[in-house]
PDB file of N, H, CA, C and O in Angstrom:
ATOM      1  N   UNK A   1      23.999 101.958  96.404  1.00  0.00           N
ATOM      2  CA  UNK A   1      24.261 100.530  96.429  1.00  0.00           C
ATOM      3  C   UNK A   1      24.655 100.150  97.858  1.00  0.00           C
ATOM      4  O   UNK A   1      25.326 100.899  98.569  1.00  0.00           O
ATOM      5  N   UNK A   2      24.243  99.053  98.213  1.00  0.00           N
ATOM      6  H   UNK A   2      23.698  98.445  97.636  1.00  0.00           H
ATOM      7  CA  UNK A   2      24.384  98.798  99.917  1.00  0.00           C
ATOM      8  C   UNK A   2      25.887  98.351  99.653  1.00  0.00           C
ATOM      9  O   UNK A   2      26.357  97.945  98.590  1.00  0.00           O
ATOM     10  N   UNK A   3      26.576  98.535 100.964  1.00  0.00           N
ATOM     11  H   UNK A   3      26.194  98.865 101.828  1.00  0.00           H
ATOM     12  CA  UNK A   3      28.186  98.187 101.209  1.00  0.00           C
ATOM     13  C   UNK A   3      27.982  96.684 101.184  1.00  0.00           C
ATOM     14  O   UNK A   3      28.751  96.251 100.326  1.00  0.00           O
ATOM     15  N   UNK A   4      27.522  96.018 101.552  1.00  0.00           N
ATOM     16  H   UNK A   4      26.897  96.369 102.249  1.00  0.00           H
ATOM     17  CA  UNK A   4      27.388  94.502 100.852  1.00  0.00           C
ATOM     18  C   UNK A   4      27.509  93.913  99.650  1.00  0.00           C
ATOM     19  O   UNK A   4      28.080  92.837  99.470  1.00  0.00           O
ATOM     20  N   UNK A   5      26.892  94.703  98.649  1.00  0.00           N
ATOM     21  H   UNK A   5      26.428  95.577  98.795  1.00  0.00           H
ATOM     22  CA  UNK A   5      27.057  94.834  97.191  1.00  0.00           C
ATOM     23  C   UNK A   5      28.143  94.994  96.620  1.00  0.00           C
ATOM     24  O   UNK A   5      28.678  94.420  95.671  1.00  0.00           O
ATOM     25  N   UNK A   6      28.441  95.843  97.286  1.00  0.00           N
ATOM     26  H   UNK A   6      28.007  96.309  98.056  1.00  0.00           H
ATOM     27  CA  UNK A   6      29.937  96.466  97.010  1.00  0.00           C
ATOM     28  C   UNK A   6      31.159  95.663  97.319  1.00  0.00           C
ATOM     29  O   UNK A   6      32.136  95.703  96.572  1.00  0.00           O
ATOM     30  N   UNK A   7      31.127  94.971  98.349  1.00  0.00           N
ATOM     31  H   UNK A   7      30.333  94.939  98.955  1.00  0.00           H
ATOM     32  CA  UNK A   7      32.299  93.843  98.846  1.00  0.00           C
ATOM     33  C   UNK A   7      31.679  92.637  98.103  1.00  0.00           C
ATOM     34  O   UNK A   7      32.385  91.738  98.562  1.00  0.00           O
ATOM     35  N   UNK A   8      30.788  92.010  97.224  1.00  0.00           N
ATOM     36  H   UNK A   8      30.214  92.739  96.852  1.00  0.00           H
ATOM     37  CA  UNK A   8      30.394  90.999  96.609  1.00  0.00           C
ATOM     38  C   UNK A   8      31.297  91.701  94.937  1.00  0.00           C
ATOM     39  O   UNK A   8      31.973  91.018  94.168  1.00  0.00           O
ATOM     40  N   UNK A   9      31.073  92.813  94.838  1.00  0.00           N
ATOM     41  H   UNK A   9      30.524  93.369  95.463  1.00  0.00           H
ATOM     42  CA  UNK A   9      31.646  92.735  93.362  1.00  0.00           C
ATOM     43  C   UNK A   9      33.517  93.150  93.440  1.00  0.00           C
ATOM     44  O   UNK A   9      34.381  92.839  92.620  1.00  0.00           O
ATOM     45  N   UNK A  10      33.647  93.845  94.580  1.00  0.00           N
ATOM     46  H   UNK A  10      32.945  94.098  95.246  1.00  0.00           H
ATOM     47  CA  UNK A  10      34.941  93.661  94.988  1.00  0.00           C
ATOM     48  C   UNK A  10      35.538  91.666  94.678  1.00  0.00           C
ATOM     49  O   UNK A  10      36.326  91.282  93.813  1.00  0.00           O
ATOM     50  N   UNK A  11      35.224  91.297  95.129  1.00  0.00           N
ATOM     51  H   UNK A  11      34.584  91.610  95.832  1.00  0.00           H
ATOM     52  CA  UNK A  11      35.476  89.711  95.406  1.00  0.00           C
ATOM     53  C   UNK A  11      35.183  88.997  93.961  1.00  0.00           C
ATOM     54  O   UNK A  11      35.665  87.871  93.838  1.00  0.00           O
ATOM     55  N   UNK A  12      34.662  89.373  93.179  1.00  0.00           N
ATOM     56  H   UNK A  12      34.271  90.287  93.279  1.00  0.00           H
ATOM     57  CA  UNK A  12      34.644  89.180  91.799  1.00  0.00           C
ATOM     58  C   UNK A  12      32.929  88.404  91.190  1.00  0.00           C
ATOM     59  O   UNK A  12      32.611  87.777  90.179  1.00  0.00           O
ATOM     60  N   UNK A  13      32.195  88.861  92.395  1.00  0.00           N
ATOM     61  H   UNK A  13      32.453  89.370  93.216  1.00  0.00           H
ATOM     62  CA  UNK A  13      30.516  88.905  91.420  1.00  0.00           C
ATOM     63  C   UNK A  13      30.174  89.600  90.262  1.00  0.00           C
ATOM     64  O   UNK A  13      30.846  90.627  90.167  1.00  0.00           O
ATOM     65  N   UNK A  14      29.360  89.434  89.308  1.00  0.00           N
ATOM     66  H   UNK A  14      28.814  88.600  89.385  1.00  0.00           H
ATOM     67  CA  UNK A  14      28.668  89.777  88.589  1.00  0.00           C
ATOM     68  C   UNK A  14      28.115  90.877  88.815  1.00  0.00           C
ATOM     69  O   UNK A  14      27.386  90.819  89.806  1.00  0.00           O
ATOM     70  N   UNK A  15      28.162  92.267  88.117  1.00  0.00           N
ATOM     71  H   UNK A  15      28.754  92.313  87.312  1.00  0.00           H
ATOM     72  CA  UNK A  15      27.015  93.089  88.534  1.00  0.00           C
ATOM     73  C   UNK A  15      25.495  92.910  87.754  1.00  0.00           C
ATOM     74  O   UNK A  15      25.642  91.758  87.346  1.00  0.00           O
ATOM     75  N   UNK A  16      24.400  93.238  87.381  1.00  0.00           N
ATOM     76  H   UNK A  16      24.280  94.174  87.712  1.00  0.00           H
ATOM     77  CA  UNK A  16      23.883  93.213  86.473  1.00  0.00           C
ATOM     78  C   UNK A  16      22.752  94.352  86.927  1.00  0.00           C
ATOM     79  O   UNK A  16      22.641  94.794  88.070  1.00  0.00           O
ATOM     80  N   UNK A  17      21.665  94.853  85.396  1.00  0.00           N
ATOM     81  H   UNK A  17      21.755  94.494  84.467  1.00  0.00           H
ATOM     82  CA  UNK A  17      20.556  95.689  86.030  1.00  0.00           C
ATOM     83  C   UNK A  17      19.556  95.311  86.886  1.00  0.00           C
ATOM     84  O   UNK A  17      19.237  94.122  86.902  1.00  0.00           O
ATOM     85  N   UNK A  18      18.828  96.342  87.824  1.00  0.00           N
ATOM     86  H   UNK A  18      19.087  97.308  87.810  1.00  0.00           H
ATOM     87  CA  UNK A  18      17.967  96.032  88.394  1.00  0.00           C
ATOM     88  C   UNK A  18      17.147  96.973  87.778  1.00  0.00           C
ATOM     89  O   UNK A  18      17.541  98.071  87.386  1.00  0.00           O
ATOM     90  N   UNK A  19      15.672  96.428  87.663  1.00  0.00           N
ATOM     91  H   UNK A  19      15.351  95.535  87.981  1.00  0.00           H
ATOM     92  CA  UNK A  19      15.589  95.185  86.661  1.00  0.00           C
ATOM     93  C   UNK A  19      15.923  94.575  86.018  1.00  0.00           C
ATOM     94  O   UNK A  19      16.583  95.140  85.146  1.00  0.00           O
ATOM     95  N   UNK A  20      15.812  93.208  85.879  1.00  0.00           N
ATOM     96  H   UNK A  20      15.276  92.748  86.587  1.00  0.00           H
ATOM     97  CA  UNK A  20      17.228  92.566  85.029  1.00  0.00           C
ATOM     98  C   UNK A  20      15.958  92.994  83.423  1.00  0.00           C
ATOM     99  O   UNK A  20      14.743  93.168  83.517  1.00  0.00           O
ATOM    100  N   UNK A  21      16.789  93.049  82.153  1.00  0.00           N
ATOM    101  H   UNK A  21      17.776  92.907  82.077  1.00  0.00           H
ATOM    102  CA  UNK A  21      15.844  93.910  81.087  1.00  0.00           C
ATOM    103  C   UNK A  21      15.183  92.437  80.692  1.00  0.00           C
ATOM    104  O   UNK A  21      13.970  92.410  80.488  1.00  0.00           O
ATOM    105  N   UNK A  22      15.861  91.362  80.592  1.00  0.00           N
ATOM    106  H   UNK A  22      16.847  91.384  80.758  1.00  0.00           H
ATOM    107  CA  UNK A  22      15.242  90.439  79.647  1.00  0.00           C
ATOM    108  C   UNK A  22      14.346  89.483  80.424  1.00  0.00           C
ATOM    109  O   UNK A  22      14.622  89.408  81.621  1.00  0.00           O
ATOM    110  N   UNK A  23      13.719  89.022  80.158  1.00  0.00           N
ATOM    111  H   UNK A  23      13.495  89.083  79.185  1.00  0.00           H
ATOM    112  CA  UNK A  23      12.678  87.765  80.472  1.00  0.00           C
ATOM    113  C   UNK A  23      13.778  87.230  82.166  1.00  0.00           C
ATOM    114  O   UNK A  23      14.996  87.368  82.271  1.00  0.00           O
ATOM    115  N   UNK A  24      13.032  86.773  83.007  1.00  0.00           N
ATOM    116  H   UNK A  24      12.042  86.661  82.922  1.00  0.00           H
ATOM    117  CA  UNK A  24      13.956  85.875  83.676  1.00  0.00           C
ATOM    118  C   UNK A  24      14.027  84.618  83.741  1.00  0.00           C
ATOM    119  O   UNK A  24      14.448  84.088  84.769  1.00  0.00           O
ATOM    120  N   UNK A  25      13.741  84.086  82.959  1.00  0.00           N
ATOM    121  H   UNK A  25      13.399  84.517  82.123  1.00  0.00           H
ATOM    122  CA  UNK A  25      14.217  82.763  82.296  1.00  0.00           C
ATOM    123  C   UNK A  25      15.849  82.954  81.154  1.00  0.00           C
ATOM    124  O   UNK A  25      16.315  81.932  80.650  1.00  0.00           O
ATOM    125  N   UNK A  26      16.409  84.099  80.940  1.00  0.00           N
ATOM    126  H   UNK A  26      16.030  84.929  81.349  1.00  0.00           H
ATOM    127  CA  UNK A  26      17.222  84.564  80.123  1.00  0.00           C
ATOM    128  C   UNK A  26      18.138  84.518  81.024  1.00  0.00           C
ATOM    129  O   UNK A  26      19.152  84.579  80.329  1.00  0.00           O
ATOM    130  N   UNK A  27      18.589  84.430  82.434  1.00  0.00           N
ATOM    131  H   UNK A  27      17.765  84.380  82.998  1.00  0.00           H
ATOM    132  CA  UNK A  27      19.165  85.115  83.112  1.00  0.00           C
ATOM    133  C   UNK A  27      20.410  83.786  83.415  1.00  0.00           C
ATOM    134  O   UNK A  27      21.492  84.042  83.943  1.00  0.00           O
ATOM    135  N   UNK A  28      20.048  82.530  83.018  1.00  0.00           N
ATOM    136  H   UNK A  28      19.169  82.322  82.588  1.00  0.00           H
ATOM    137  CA  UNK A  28      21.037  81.468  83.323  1.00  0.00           C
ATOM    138  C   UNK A  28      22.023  81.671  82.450  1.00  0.00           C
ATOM    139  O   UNK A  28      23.242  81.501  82.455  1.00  0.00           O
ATOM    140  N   UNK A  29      20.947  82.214  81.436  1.00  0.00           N
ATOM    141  H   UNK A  29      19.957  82.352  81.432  1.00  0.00           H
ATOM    142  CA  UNK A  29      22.506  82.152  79.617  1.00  0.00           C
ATOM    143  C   UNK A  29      23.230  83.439  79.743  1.00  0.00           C
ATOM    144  O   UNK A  29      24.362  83.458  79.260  1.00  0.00           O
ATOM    145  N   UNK A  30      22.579  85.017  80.562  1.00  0.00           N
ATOM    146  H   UNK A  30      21.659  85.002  80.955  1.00  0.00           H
ATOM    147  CA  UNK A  30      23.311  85.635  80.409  1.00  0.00           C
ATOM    148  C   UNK A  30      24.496  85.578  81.831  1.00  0.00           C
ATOM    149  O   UNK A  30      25.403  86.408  81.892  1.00  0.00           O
ATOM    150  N   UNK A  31      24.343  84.639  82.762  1.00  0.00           N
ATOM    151  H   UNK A  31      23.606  83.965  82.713  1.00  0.00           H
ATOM    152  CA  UNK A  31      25.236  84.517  83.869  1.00  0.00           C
ATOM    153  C   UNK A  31      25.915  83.773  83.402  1.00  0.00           C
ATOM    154  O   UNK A  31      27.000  84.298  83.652  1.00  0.00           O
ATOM    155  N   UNK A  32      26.164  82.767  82.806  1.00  0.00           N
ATOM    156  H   UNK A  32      25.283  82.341  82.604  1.00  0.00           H
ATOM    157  CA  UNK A  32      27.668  81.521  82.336  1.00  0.00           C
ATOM    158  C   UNK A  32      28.079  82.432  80.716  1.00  0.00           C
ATOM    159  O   UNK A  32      29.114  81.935  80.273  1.00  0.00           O
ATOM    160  N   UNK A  33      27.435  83.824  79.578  1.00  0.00           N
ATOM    161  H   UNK A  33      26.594  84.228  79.938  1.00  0.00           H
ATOM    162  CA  UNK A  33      28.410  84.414  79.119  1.00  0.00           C
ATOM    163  C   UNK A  33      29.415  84.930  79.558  1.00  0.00           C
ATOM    164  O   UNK A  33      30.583  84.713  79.238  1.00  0.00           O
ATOM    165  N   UNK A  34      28.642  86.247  80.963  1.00  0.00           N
ATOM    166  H   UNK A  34      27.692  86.423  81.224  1.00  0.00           H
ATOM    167  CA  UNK A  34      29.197  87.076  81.225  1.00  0.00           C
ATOM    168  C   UNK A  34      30.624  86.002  82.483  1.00  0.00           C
ATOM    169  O   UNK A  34      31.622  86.537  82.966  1.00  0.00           O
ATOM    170  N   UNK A  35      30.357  85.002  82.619  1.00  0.00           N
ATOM    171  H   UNK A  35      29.547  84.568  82.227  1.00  0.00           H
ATOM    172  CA  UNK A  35      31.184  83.806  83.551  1.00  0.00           C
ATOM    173  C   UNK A  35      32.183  83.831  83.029  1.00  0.00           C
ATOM    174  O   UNK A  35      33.297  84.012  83.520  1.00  0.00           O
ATOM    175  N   UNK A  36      31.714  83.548  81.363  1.00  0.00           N
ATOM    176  H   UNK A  36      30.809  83.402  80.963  1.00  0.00           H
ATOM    177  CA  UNK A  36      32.928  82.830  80.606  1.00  0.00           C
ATOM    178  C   UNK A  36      34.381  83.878  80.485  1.00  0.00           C
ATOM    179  O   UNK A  36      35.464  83.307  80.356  1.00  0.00           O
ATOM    180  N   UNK A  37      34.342  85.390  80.531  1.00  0.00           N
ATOM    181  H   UNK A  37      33.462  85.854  80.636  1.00  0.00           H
ATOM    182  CA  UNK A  37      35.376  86.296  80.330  1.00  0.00           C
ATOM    183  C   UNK A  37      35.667  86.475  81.622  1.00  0.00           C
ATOM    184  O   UNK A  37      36.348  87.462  81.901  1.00  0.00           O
ATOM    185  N   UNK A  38      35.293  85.709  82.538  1.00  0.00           N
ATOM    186  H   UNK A  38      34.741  84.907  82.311  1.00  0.00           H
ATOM    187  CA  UNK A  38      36.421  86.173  83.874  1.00  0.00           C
ATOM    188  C   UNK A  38      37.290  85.024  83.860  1.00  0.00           C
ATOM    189  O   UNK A  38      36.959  83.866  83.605  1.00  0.00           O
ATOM    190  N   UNK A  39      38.628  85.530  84.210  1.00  0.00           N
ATOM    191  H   UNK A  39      38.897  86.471  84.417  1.00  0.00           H
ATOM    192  CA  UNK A  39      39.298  84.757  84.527  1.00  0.00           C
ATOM    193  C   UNK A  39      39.234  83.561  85.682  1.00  0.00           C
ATOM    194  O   UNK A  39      38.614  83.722  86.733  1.00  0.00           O
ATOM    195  N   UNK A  40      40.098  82.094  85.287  1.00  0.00           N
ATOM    196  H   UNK A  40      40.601  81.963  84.433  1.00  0.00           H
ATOM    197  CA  UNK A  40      39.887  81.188  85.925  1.00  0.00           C
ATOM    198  C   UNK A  40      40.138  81.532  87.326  1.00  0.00           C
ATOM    199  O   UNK A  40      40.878  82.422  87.747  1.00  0.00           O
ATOM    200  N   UNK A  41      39.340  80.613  88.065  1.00  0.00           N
ATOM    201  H   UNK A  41      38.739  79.890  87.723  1.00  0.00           H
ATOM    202  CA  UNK A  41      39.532  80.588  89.408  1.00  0.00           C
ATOM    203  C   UNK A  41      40.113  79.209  89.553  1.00  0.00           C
ATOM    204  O   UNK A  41      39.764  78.263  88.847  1.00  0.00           O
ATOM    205  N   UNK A  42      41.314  79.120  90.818  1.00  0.00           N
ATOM    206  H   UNK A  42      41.597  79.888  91.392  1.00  0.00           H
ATOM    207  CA  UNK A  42      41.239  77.831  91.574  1.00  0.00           C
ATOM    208  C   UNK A  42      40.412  77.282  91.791  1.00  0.00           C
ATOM    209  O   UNK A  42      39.398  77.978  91.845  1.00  0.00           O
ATOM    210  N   UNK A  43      40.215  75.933  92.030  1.00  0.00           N
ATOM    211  H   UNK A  43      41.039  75.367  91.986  1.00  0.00           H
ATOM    212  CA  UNK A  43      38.887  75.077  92.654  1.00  0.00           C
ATOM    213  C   UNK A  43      38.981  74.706  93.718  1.00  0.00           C
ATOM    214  O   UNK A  43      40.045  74.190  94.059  1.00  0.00           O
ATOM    215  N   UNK A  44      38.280  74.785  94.321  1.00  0.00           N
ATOM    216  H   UNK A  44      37.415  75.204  94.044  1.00  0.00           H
ATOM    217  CA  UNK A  44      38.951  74.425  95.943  1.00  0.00           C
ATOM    218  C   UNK A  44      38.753  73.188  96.325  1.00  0.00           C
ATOM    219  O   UNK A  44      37.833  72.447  95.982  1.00  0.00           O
ATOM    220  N   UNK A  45      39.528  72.994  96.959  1.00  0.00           N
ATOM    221  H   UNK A  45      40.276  73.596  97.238  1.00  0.00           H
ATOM    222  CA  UNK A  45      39.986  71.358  97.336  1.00  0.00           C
ATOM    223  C   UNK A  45      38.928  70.686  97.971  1.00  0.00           C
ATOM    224  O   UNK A  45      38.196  71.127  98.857  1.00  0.00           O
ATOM    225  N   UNK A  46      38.902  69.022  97.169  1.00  0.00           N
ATOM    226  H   UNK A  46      39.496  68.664  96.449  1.00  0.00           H
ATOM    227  CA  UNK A  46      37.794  68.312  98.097  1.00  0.00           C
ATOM    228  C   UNK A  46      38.592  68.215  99.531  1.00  0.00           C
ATOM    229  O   UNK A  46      39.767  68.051  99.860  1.00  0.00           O
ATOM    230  N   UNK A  47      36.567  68.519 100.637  1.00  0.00           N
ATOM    231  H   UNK A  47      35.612  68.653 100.371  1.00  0.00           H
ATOM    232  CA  UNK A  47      37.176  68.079 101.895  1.00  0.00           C
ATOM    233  C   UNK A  47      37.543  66.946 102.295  1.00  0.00           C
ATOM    234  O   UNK A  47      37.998  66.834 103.434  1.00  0.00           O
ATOM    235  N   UNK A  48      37.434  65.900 101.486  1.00  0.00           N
ATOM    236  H   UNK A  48      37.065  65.991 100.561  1.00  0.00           H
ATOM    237  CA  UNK A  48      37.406  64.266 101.666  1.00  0.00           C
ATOM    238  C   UNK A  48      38.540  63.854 101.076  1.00  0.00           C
ATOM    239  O   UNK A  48      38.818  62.655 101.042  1.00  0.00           O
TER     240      UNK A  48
END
């Protein structure tokens, strides 16, 4: 796995397979499940 990868899931990305297994049209519903069990984040402040 490249050290890039690695500091993206450090920081709290998603991992998933490569190949992803299902259709990729599947891939929006399985990114906002796997979303929903991480804990909240702050929102960061409007710049305006």
């Amino acid at each position: 796995m490249p050290e890039g990868n690695k500091l993206l899931l450090q920081r709290g990305a998603l991992a998933f397979s490569h190949p992803f297994k299902d259709p990729p049209v599947k891939l929006p519903d399985w990114m906002k499940e796997k979303s929903a069990s991480l804990p909240s984040q702050p929102s960061q402040p409007n710049l305006f």
